[in-house]
C-alpha positions as CSV (number, residue, x, y, z in Angstrom):
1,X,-24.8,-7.3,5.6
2,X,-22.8,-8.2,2.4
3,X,-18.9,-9.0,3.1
4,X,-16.2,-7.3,1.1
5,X,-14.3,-8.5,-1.9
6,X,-10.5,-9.3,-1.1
7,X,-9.5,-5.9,-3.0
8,X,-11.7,-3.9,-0.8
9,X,-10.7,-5.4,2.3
10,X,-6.6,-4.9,0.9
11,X,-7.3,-1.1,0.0
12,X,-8.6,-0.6,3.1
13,X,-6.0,-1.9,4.8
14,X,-3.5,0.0,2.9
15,X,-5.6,3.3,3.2
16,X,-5.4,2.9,7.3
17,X,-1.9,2.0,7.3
18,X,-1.2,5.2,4.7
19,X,-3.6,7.5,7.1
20,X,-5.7,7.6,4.1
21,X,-9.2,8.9,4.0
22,X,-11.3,8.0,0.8
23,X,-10.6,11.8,-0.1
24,X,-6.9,11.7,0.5
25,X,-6.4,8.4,-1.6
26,X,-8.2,9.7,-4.6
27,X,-5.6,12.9,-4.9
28,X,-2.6,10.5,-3.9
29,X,-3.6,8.7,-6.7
30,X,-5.3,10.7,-9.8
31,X,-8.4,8.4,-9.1
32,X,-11.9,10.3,-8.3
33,X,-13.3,10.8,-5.4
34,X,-16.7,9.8,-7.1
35,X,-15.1,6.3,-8.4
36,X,-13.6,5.1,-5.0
37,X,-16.9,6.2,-2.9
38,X,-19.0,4.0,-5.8
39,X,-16.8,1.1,-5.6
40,X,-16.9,1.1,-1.7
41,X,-20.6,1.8,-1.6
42,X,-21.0,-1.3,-3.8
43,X,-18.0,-3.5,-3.0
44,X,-16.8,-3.7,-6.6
45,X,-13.6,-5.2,-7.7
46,X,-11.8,-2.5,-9.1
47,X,-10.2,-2.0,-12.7
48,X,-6.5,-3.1,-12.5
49,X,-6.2,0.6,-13.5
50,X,-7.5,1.4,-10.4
51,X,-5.3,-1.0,-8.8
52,X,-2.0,-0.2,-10.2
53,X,-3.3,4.1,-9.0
54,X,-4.3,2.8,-6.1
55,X,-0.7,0.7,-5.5
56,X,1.4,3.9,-6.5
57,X,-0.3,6.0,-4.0
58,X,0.8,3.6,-1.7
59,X,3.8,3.2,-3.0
60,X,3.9,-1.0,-3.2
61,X,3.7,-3.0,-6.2
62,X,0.5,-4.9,-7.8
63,X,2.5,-8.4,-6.6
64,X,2.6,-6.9,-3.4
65,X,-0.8,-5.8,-3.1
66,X,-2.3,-10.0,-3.6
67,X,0.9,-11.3,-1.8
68,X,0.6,-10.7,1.8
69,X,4.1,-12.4,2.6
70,X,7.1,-14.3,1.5
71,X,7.9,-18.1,2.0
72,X,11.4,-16.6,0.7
73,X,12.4,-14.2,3.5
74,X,13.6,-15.0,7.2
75,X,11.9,-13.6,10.0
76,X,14.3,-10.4,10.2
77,X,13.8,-9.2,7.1
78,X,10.2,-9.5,6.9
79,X,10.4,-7.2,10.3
80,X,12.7,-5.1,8.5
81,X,10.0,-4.8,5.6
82,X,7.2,-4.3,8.1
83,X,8.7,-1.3,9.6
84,X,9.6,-0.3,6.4
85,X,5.7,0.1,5.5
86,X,4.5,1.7,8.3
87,X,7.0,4.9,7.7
88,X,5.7,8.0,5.9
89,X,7.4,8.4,2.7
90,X,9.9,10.8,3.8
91,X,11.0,8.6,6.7
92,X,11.2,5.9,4.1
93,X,13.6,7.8,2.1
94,X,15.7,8.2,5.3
95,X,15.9,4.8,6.3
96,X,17.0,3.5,2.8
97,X,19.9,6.6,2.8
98,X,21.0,5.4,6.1
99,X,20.7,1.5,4.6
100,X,22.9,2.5,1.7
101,X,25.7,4.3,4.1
102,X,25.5,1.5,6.2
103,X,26.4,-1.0,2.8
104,X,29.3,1.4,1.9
105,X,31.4,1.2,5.1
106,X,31.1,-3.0,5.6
């Protein structure tokens, strides 16, 4: 058994934590279902194309995709981004309107 590419393994990661199925991930992101299955099937790095589809859908930035974490941020606000990634898109939106009211009345 072969074992997968870093990109592979990232997607992956990103797909579980989106509730992504292969399927799901090529509508979120305009990439077919027929290039995702291919490149899983054969552990391919993908086309930063693909990438930068794949990191919209998943709504994270290409630096953020090969940068797992930051020297640069204390302990809080790394848990503060953690939680912040494992929230549906809506509740995402939420917690940044309720971040913003919280800035205007300090």
């Amino acid at each position: 058994m072969f074992e997968e590419n870093y990109c592979i393994k990232r997607i992956r990661e990103l797909m579980e934590k989106n509730g992504y199925n292969t399927y799901r991930l090529a509508k979120q992101s305009g990439i077919s279902l027929s290039t995702l299955s291919s490149m899983f099937e054969n552990n391919t790095e993908p086309r930063i194309e693909t990438l930068e589809k794949i990191c919209s859908a998943c709504n994270i930035s290409i630096a953020q995709f090969f940068e797992r974490s930051s020297r640069d941020l204390s302990p809080e606000q790394s848990r503060v981004l953690d939680v912040y990634d494992s929230l549906s898109s809506k509740d995402r939106e939420m917690a940044l309107s309720y971040m913003r009211f919280l800035s205007k009345n300090e």
